[in-house]
mmJSON file of the N, C-alpha and C atoms, coordinates in Angstrom:
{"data_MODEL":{"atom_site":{
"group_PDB":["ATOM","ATOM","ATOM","ATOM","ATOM","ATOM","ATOM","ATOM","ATOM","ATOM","ATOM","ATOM","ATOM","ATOM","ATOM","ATOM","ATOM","ATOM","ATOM","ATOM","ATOM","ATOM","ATOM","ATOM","ATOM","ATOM","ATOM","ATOM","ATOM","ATOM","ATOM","ATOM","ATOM","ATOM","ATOM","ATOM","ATOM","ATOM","ATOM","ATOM","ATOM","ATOM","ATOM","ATOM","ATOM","ATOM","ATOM","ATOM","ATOM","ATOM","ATOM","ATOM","ATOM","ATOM","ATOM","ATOM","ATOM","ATOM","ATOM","ATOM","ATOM","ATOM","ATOM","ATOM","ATOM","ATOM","ATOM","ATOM","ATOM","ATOM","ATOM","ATOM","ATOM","ATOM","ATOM","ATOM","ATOM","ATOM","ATOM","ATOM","ATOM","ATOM","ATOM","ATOM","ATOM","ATOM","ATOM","ATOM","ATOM","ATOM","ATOM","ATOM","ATOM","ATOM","ATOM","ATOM","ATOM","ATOM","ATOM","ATOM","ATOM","ATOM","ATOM","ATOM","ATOM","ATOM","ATOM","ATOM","ATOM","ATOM","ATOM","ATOM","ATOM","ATOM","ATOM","ATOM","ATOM","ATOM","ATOM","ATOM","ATOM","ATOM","ATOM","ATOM","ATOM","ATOM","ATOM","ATOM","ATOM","ATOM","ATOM","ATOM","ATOM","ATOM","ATOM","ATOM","ATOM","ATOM","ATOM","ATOM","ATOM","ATOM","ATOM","ATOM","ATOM","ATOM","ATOM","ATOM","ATOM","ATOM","ATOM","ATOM","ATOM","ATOM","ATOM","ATOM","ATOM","ATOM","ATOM","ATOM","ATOM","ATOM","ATOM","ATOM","ATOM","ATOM","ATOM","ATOM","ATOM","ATOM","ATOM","ATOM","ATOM","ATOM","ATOM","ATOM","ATOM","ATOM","ATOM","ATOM","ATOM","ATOM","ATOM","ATOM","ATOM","ATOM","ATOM","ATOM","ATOM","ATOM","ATOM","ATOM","ATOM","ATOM","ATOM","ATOM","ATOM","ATOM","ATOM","ATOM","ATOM","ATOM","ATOM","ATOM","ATOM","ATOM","ATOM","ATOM","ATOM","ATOM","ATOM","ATOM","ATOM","ATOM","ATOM","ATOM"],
"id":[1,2,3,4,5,6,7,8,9,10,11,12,13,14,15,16,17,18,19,20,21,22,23,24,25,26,27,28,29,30,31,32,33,34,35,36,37,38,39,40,41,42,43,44,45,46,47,48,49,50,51,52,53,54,55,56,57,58,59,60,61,62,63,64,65,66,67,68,69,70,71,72,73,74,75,76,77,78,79,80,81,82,83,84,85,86,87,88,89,90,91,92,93,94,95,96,97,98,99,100,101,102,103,104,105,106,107,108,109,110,111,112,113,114,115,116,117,118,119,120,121,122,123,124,125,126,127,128,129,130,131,132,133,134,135,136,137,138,139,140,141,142,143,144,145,146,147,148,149,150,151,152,153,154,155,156,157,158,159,160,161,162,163,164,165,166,167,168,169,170,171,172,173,174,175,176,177,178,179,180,181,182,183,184,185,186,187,188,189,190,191,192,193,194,195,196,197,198,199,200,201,202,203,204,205,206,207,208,209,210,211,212,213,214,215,216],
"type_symbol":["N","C","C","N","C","C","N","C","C","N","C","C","N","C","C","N","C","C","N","C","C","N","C","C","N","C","C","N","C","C","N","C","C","N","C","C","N","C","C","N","C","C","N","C","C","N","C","C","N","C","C","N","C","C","N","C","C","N","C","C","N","C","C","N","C","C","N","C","C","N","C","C","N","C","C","N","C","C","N","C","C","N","C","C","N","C","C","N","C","C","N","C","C","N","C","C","N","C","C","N","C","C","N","C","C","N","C","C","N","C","C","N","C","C","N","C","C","N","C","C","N","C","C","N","C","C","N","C","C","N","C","C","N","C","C","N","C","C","N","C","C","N","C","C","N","C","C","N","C","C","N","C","C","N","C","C","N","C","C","N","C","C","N","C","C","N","C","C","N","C","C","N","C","C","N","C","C","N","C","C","N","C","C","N","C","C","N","C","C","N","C","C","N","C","C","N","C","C","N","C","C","N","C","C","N","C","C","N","C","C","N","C","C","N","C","C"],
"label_atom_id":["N","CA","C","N","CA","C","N","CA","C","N","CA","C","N","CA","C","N","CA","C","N","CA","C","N","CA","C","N","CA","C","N","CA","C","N","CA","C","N","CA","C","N","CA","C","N","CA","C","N","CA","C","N","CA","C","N","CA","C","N","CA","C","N","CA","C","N","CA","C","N","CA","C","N","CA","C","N","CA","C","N","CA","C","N","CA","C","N","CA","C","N","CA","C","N","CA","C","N","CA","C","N","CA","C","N","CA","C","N","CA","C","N","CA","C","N","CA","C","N","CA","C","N","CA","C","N","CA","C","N","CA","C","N","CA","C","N","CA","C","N","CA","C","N","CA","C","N","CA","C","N","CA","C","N","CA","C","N","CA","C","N","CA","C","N","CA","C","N","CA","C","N","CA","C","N","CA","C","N","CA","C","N","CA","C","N","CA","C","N","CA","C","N","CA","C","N","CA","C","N","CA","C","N","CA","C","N","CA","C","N","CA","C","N","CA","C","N","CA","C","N","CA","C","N","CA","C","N","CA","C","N","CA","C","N","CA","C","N","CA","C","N","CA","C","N","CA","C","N","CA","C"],
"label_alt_id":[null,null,null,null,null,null,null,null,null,null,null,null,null,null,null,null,null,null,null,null,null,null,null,null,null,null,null,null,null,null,null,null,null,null,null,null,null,null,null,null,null,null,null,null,null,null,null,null,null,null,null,null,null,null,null,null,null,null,null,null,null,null,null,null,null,null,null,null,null,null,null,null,null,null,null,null,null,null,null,null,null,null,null,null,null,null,null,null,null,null,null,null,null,null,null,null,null,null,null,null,null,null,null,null,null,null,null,null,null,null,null,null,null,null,null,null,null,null,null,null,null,null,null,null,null,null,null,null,null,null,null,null,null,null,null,null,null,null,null,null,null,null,null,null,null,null,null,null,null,null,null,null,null,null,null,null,null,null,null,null,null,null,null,null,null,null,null,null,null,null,null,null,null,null,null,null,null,null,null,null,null,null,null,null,null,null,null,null,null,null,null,null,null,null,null,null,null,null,null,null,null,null,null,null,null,null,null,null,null,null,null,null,null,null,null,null],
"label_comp_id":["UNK","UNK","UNK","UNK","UNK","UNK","UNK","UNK","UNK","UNK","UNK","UNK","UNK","UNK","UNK","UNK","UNK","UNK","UNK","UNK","UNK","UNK","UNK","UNK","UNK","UNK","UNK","UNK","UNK","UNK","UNK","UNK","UNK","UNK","UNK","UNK","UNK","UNK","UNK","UNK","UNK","UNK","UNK","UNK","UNK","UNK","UNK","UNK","UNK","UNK","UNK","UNK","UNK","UNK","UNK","UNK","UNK","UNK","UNK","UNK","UNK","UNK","UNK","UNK","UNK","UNK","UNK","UNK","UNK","UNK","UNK","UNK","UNK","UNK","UNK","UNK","UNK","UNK","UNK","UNK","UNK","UNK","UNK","UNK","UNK","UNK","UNK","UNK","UNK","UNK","UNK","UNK","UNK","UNK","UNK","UNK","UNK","UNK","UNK","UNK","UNK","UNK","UNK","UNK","UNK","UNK","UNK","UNK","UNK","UNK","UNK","UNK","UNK","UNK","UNK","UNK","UNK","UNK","UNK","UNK","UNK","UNK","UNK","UNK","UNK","UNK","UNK","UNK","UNK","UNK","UNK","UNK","UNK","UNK","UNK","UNK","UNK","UNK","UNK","UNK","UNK","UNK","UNK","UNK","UNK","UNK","UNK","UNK","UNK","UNK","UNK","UNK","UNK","UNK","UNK","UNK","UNK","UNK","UNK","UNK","UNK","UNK","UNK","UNK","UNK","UNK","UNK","UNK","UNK","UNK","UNK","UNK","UNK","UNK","UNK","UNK","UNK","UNK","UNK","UNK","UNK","UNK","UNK","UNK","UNK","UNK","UNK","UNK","UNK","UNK","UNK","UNK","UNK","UNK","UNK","UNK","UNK","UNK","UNK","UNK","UNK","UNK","UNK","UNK","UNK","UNK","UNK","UNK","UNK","UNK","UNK","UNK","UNK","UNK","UNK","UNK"],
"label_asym_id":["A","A","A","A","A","A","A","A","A","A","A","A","A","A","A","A","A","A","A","A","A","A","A","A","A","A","A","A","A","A","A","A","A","A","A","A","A","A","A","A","A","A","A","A","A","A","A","A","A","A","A","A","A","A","A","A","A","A","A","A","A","A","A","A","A","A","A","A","A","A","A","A","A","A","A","A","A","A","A","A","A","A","A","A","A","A","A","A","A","A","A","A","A","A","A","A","A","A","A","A","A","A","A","A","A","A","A","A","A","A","A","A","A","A","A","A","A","A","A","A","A","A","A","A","A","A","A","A","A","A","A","A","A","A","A","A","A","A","A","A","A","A","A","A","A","A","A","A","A","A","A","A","A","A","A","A","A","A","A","A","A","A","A","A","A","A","A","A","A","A","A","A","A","A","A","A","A","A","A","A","A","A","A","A","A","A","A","A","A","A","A","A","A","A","A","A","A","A","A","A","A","A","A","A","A","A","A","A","A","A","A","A","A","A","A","A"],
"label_entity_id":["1","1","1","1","1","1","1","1","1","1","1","1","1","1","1","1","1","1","1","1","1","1","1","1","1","1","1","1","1","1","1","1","1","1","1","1","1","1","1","1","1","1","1","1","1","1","1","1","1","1","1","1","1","1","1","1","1","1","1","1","1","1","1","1","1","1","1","1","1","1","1","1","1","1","1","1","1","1","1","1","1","1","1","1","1","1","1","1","1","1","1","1","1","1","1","1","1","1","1","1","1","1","1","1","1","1","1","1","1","1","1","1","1","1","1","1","1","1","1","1","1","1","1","1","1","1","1","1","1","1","1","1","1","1","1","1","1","1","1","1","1","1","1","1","1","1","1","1","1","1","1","1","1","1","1","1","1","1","1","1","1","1","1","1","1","1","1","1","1","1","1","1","1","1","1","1","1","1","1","1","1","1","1","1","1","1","1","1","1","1","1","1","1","1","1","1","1","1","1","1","1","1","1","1","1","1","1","1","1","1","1","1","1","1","1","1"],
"label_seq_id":[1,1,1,2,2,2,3,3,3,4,4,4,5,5,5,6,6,6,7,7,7,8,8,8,9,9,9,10,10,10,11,11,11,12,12,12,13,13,13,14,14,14,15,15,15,16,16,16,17,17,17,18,18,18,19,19,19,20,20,20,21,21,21,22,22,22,23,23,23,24,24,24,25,25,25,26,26,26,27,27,27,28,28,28,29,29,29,30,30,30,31,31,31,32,32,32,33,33,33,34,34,34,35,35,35,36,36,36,37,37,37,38,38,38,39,39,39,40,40,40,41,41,41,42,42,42,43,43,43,44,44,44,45,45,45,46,46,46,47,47,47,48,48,48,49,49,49,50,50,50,51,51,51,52,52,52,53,53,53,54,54,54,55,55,55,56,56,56,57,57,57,58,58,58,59,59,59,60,60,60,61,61,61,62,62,62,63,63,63,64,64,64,65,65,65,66,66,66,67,67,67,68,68,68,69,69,69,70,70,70,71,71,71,72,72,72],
"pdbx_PDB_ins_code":[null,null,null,null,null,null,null,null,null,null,null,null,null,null,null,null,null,null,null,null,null,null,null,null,null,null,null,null,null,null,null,null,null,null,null,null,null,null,null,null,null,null,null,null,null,null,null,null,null,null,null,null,null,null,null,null,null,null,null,null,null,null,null,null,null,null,null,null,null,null,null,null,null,null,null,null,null,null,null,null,null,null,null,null,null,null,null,null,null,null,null,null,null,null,null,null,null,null,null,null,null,null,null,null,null,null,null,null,null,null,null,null,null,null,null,null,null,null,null,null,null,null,null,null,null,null,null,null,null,null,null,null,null,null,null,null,null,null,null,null,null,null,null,null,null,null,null,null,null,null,null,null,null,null,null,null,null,null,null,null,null,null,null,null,null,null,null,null,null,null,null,null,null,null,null,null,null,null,null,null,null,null,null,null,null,null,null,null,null,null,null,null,null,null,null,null,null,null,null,null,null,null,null,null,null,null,null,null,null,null,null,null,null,null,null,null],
"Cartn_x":[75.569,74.665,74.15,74.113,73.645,71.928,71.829,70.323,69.629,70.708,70.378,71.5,71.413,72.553,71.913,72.804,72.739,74.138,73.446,74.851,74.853,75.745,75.443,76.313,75.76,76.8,76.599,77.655,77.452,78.098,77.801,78.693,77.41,77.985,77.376,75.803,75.333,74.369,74.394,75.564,75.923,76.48,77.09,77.794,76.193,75.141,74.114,73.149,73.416,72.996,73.275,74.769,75.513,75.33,75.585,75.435,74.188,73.61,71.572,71.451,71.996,71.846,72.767,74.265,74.976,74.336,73.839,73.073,71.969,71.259,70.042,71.354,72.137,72.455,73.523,73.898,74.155,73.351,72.349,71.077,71.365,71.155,71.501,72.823,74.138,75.218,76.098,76.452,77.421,78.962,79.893,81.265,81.677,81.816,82.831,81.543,80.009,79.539,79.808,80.116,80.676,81.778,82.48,84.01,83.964,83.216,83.013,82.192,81.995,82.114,82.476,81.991,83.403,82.531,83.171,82.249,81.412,81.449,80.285,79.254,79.091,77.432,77.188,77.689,76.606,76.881,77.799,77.535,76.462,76.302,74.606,73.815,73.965,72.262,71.736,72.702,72.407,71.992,71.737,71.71,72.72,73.724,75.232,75.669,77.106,77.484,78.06,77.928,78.994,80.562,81.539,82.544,83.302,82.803,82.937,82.404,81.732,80.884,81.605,82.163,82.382,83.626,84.023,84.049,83.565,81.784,80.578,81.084,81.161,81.235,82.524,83.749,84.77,84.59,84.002,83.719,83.259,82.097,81.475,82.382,83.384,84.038,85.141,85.552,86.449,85.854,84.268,83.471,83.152,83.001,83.407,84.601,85.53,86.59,86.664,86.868,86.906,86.105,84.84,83.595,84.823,84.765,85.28,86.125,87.411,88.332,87.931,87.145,86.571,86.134,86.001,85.109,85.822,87.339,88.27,88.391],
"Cartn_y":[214.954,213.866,213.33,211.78,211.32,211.431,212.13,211.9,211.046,210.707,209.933,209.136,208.273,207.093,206.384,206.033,205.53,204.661,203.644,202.943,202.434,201.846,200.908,199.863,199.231,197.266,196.853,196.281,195.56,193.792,192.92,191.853,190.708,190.206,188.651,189.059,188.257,188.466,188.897,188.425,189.263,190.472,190.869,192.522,193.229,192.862,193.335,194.06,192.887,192.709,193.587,193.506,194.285,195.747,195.923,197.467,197.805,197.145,197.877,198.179,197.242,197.094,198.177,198.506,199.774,201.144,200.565,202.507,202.701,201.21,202.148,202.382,201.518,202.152,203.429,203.551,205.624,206.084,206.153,207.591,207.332,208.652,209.612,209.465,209.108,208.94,210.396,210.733,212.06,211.707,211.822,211.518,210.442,210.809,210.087,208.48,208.616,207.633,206.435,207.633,206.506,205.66,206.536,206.276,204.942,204.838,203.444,202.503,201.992,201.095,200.114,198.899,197.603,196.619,195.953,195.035,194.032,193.622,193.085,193.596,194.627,195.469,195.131,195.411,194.857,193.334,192.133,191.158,190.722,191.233,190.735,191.615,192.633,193.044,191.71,191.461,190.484,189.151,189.112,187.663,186.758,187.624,186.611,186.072,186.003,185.399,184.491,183.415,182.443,183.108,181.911,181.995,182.77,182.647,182.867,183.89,184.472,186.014,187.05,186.651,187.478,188.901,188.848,189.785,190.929,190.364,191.782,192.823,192.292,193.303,193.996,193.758,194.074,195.441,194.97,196.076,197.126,196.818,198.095,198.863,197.94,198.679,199.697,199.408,199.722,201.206,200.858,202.472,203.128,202.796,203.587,204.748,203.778,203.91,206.099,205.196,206.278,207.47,207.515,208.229,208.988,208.425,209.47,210.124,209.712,210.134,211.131,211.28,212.185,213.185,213.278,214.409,215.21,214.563,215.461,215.539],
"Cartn_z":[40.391,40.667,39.327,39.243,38.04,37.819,36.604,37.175,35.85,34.583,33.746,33.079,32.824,32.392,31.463,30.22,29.093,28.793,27.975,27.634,25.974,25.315,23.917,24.396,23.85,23.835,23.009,22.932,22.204,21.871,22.584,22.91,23.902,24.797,25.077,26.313,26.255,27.061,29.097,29.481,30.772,30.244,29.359,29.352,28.777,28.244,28.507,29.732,30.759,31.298,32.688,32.68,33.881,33.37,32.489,32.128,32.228,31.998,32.477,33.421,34.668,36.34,36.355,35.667,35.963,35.582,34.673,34.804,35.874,36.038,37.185,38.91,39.085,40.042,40.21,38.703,38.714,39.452,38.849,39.308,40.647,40.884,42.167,42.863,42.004,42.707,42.226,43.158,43.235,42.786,42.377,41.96,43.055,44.377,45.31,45.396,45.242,44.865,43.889,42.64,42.006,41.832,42.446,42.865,44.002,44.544,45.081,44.503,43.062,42.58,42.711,43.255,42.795,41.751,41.133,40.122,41.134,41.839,42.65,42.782,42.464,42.259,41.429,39.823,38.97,39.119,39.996,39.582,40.336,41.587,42.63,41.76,41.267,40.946,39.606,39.272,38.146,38.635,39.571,40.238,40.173,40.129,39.755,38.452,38.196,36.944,37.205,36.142,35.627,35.45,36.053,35.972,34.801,33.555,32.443,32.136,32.427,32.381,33.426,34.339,35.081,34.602,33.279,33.337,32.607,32.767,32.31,33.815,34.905,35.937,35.646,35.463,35.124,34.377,33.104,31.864,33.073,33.657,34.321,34.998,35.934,36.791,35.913,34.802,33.87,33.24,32.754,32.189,33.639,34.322,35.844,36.159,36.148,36.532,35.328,34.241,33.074,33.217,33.254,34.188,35.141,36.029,37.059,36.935,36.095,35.389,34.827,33.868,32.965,33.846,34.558,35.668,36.383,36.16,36.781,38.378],
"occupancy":[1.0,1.0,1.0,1.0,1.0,1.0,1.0,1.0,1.0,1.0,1.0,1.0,1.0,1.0,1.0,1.0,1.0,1.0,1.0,1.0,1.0,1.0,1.0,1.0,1.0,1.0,1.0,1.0,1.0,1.0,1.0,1.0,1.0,1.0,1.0,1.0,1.0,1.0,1.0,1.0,1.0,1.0,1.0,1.0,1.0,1.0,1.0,1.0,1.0,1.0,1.0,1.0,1.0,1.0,1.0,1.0,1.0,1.0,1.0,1.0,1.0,1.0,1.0,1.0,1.0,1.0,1.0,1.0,1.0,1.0,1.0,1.0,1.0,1.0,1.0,1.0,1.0,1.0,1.0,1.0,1.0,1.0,1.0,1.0,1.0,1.0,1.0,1.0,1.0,1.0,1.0,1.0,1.0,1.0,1.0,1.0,1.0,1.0,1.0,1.0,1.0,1.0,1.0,1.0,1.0,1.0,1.0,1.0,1.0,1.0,1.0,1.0,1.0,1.0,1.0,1.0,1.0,1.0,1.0,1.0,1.0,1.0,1.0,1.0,1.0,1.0,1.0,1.0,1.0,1.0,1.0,1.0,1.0,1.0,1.0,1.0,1.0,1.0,1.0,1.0,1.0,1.0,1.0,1.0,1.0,1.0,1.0,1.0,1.0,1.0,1.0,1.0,1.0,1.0,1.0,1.0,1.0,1.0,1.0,1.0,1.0,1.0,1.0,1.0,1.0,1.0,1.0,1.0,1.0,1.0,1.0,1.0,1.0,1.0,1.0,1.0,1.0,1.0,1.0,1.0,1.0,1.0,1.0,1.0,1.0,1.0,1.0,1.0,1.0,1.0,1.0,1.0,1.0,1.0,1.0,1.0,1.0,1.0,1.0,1.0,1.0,1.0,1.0,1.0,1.0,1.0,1.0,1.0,1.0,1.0,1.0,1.0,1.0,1.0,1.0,1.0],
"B_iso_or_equiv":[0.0,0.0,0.0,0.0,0.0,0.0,0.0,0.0,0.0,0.0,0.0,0.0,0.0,0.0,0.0,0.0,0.0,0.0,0.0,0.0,0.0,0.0,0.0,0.0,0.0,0.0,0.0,0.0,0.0,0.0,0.0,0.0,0.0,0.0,0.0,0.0,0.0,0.0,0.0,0.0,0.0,0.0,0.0,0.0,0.0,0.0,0.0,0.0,0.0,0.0,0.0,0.0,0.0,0.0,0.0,0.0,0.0,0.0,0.0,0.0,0.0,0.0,0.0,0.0,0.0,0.0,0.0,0.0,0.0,0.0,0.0,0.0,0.0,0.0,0.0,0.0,0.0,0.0,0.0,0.0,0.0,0.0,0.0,0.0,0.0,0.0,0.0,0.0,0.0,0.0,0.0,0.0,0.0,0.0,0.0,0.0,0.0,0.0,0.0,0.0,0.0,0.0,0.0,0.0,0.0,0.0,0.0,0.0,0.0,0.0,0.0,0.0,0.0,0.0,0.0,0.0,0.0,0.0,0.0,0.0,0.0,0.0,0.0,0.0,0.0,0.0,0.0,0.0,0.0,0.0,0.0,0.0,0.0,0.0,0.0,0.0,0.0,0.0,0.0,0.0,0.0,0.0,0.0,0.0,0.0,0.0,0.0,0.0,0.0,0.0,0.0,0.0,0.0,0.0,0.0,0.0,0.0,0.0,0.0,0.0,0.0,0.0,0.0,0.0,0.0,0.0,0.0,0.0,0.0,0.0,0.0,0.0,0.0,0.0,0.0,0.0,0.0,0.0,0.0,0.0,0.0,0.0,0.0,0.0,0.0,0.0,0.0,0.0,0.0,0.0,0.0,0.0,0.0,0.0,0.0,0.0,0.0,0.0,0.0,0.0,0.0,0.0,0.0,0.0,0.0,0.0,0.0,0.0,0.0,0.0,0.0,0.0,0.0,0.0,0.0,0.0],
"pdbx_formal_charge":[null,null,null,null,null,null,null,null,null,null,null,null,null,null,null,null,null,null,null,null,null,null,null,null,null,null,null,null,null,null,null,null,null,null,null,null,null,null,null,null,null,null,null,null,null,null,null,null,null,null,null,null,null,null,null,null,null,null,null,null,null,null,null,null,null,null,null,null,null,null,null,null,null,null,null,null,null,null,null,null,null,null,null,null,null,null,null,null,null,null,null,null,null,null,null,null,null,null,null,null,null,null,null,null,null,null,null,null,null,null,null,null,null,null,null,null,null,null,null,null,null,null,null,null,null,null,null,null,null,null,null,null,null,null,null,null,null,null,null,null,null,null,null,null,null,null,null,null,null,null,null,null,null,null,null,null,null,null,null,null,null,null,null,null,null,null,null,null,null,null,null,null,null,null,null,null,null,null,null,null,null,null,null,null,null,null,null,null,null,null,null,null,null,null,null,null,null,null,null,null,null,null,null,null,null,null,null,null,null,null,null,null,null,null,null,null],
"auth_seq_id":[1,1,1,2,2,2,3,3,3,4,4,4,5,5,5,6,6,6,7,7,7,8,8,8,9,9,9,10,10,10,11,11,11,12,12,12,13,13,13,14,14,14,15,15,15,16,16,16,17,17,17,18,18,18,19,19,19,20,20,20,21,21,21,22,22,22,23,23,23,24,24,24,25,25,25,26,26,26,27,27,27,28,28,28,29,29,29,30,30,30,31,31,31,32,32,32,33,33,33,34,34,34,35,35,35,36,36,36,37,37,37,38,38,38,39,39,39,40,40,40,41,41,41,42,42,42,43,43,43,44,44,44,45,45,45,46,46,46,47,47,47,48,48,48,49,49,49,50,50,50,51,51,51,52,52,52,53,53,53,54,54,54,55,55,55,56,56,56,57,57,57,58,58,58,59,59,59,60,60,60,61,61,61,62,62,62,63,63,63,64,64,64,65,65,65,66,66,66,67,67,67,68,68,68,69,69,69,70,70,70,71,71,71,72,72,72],
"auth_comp_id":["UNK","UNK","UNK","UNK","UNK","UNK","UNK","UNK","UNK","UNK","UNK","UNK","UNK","UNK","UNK","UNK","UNK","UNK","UNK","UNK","UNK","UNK","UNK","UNK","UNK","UNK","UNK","UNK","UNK","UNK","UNK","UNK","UNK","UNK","UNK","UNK","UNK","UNK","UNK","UNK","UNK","UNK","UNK","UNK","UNK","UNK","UNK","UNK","UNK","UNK","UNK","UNK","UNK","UNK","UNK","UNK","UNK","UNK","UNK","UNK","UNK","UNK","UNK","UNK","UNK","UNK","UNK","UNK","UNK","UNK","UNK","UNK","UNK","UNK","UNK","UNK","UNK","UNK","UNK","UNK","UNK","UNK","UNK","UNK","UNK","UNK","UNK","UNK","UNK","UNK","UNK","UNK","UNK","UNK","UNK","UNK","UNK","UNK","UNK","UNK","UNK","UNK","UNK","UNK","UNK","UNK","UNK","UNK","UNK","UNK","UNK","UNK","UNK","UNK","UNK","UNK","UNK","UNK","UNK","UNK","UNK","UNK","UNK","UNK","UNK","UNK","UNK","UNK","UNK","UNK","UNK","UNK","UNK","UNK","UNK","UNK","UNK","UNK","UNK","UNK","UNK","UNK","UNK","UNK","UNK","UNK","UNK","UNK","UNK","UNK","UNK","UNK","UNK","UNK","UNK","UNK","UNK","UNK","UNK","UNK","UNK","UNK","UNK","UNK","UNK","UNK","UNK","UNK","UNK","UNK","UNK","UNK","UNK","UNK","UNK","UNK","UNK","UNK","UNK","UNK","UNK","UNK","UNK","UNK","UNK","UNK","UNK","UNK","UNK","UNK","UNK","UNK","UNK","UNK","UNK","UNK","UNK","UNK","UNK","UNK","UNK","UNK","UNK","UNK","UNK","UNK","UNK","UNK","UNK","UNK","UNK","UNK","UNK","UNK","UNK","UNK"],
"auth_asym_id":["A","A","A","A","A","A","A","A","A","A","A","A","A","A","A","A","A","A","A","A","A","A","A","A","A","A","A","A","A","A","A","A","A","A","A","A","A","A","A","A","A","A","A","A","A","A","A","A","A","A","A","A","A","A","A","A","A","A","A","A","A","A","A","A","A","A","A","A","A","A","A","A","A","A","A","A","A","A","A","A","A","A","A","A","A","A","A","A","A","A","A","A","A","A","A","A","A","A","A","A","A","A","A","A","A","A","A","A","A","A","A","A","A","A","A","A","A","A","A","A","A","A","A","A","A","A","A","A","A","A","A","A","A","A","A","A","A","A","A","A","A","A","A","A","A","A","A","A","A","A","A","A","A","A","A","A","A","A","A","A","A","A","A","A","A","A","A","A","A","A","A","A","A","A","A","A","A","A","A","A","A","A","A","A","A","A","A","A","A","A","A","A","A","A","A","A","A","A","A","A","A","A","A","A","A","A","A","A","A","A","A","A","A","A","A","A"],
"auth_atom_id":["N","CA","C","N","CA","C","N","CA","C","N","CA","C","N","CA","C","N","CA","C","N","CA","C","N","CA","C","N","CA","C","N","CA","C","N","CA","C","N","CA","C","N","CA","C","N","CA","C","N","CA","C","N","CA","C","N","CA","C","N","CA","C","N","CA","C","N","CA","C","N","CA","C","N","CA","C","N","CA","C","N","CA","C","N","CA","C","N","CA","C","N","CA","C","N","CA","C","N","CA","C","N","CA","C","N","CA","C","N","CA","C","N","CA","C","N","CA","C","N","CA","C","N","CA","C","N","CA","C","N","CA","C","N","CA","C","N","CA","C","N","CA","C","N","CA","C","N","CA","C","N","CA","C","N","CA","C","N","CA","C","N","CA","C","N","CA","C","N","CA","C","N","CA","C","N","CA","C","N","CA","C","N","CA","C","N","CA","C","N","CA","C","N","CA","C","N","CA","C","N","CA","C","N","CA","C","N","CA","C","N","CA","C","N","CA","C","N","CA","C","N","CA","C","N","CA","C","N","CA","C","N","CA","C","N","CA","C","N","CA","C","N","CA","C","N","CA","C","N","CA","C"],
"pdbx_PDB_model_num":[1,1,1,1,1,1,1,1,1,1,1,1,1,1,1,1,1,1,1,1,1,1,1,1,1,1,1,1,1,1,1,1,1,1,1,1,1,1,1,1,1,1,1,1,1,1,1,1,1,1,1,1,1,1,1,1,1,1,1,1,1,1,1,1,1,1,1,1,1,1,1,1,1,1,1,1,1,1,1,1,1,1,1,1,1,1,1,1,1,1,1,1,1,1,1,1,1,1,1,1,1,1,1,1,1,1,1,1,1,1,1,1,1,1,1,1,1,1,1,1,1,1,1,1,1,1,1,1,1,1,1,1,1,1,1,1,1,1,1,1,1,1,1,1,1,1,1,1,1,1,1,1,1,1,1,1,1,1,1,1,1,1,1,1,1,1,1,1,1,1,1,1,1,1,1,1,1,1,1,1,1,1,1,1,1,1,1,1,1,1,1,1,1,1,1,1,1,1,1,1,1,1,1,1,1,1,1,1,1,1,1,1,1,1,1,1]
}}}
């Protein structure tokens, strides 16, 4: 279970942005939690992106993806 999440960025103001909203909705997710990810979470918690931003959610789904990987 996540019970703390941290990130660094470094790049445009949505990949800021999505990754903030991605760490608060870690906390309290168990593996198969996170494993259901899709980038539409961080793009509604953000109040949505521009066409052109959209792929800050991407990135997330991508350090996700790796995350779980890593966990075996």
């Amino acid at each position: 279970m996540v019970a703390e999440a941290r990130y660094k960025v470094r790049g445009c103001t949505a990949s800021i942005a999505a990754g903030s909203a991605l760490t608060e909705w870690m906390l309290g997710k168990d593996r198969a939690g996170l494993a259901g990810f899709r980038p539409a979470v961080a793009e509604e918690a953000v109040g949505g992106l521009a066409a052109e931003s959209k792929h800050a959610a991407v990135l997330c789904g991508d350090a996700i993806k790796a995350l779980v990987k890593g966990l075996g």
